[in-house]
C-alpha positions in Angstrom: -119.0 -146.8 -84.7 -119.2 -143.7 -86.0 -121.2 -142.5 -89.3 -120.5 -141.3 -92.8 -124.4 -140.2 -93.1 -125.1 -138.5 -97.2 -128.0 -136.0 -97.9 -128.5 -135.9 -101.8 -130.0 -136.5 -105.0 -130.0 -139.7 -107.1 -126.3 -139.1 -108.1 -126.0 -140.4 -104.9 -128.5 -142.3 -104.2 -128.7 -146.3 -104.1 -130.5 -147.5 -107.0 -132.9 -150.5 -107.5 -132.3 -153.2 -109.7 -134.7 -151.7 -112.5 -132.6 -148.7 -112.7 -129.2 -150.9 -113.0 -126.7 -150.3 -114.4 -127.4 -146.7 -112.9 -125.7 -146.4 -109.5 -125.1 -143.6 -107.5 -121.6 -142.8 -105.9 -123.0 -142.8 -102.4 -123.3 -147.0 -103.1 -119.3 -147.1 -103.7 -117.8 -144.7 -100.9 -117.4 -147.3 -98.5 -115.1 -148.7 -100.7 -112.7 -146.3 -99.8 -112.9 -146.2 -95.7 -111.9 -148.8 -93.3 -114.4 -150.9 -91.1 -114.0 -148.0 -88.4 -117.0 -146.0 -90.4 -120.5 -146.9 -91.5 -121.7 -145.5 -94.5 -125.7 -144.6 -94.4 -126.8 -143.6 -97.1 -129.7 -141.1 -96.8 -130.0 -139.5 -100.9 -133.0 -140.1 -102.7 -134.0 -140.3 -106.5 -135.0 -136.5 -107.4 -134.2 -135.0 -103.9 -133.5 -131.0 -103.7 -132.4 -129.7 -100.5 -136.7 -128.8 -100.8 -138.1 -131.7 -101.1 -135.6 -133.3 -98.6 -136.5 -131.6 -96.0 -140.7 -131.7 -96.7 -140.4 -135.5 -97.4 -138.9 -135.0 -93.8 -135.6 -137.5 -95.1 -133.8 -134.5 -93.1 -135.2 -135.7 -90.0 -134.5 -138.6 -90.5 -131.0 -138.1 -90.8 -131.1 -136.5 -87.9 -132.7 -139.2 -85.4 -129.4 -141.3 -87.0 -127.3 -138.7 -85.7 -124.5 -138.9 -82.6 -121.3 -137.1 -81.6 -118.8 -137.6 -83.8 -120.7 -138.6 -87.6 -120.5 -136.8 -90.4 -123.0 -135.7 -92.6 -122.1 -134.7 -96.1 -124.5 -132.4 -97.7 -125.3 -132.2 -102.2 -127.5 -131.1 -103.9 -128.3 -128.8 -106.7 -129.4 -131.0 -109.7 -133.2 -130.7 -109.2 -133.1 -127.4 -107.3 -132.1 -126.5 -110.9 -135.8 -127.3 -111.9 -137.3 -123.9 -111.0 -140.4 -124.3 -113.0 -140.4 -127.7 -110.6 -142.1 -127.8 -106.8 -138.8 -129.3 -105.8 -137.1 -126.5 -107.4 -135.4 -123.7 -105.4 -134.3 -120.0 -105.5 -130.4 -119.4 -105.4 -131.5 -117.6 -102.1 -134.1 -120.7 -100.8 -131.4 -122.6 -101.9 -128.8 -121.4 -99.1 -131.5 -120.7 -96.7 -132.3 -124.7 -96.9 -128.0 -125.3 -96.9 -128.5 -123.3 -93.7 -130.7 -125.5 -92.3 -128.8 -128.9 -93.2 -125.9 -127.0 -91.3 -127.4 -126.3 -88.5 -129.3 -129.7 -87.8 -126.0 -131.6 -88.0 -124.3 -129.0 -85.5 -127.3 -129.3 -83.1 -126.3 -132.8 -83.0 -122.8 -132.4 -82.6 -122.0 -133.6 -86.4 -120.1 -132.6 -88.5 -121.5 -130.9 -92.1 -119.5 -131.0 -95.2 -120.7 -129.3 -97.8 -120.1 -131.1 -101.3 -121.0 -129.1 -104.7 -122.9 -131.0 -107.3 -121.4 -133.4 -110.1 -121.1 -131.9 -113.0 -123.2 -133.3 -115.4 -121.5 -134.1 -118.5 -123.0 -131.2 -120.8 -120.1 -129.4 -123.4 -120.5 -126.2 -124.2 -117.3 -126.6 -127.5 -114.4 -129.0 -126.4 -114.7 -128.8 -122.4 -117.7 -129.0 -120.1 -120.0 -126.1 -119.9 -119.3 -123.9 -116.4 -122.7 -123.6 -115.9 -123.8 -127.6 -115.9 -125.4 -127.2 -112.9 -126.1 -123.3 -113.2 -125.3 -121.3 -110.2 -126.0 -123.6 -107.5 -122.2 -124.9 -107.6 -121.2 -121.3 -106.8 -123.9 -120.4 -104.5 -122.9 -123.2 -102.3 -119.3 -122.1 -102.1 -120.4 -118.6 -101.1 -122.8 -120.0 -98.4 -119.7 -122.5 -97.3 -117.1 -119.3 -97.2 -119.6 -116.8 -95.5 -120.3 -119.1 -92.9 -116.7 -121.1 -92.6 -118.2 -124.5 -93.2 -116.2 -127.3 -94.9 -117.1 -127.2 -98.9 -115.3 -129.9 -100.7 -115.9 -128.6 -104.9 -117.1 -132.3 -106.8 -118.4 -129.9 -109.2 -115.2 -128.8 -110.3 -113.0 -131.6 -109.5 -115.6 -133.8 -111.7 -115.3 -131.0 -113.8 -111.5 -131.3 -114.4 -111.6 -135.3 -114.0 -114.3 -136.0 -117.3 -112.4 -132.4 -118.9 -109.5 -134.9 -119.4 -111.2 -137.9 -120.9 -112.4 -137.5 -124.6 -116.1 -137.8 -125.2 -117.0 -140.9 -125.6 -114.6 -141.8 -122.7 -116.6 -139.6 -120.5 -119.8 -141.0 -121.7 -118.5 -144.3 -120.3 -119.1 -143.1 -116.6 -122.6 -142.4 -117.2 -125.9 -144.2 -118.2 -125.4 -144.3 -122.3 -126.7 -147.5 -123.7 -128.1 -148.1 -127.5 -131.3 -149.8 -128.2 -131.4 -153.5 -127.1 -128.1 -154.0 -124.8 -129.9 -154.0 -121.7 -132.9 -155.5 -120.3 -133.9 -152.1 -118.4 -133.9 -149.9 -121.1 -134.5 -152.4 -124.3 -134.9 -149.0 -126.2 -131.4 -147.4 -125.0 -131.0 -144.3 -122.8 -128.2 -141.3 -123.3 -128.1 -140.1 -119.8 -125.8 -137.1 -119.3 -126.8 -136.6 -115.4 -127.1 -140.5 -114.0 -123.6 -142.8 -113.2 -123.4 -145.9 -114.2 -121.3 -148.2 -111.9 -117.9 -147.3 -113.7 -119.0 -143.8 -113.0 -120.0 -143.9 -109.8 -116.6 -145.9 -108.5 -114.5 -143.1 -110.2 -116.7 -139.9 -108.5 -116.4 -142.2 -105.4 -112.9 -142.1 -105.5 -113.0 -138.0 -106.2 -114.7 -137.6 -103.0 -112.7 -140.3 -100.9 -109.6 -137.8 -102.3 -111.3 -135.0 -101.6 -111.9 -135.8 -97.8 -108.6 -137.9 -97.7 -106.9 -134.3 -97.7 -109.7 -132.4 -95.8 -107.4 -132.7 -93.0 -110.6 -134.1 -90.9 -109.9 -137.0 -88.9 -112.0 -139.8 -90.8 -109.8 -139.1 -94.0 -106.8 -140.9 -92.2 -109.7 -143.6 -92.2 -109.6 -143.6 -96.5 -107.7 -146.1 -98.2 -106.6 -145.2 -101.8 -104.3 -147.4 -103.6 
């Protein structure tokens, strides 16, 4: 059976039940394919494509690997934290994309590269362009200069929330007040973490977005 294997951050990652109702998209992808794929889910709470690869979750990855899987490939929210260990360089930043790249090819995978999420930060009426700073950008260059499949979340999550009003788009991600959940009895406003709603929706995005990637496991995805 072949794989659907994600490298990421905790937008994707599967959550614990302490952290419910966060959930990361990764948990509702296999919503979207038939039986034919497996879905392993490799992302991990705080992950940069840094830490990743020292916490050797890359490897891992790779020992999962055969002819045939693909691996998708995002990250960017915590390389944002420069002043962070986990934090990157626009330039370590592609060097470690590099890397992802060429572990999957070594094993006969294929990569696809998927910019960050946006996170749900307004700069006026519409999301700011830089929600995730550069790192959006700098993995379309890396994807173009080195003709690799790049499927842009950031901007179709961009354009998807850009529709909704406010508070609608607060309704995808982890907004609670004080004393409505048991996890977080004193509330949490959340601009960067999905909530279930959330994470079905940016699910869907991505199960579009590879749907009409013209690779053969989108004629695997079933959209209604």
């Amino acid at each position: 059976m072949p794989k659907i294997m994600i490298a990421g951050d905790s937008t994707a990652a599967n959550k614990i039940e302490h952290a419910r109702p966060e959930t990361g998209w990764g948990e509702k992808l296999s919503w979207f394919f038939s039986d034919h794929y497996q879905i392993i889910n490799f992302a991990k709470n705080g992950a940069s494509t840094k830490s990743f690869i020292k916490e050797k979750l890359l490897a891992e990855a790779a020992a999962a690997m055969n002819k045939g899987d693909y691996f998708l490939i995002q990250f960017g929210h915590n390389d944002q934290k420069i002043n962070d260990d986990r934090g990157t360089t626009i330039e370590e930043y592609q060097a470690n994309l590099a890397t992802y790249v060429q572990t999957a090819q070594a094993n006969d995978v294929i990569p696809i590269l998927l910019t960050s999420i946006t996170r749900l930060h307004y700069q006026g009426q519409q999301l700011a362009a830089d929600a995730v700073g550069a790192y959006p950008s700098a993995m379309r260059a890396f994807a173009k200069q080195h003709d690799i499949l790049c499927l842009d979340i950031f901007a179709a999550t961009q354009t998807y929330f850009n529709q909704l009003t406010p508070i609608e788009a607060k309704s995808h991600f982890l907004h609670l007040p004080v004393g409505v959940h048991p996890n977080y009895p004193q509330g949490i406003d959340d601009d960067t973490h999905l909530n279930g709603h959330g994470a079905t929706a940016v699910a869907l995005i991505i199960a579009q977005a590879l749907k009409e990637s013209g690779l053969p496991c989108g004629q695997d995805i079933q959209i209604e």
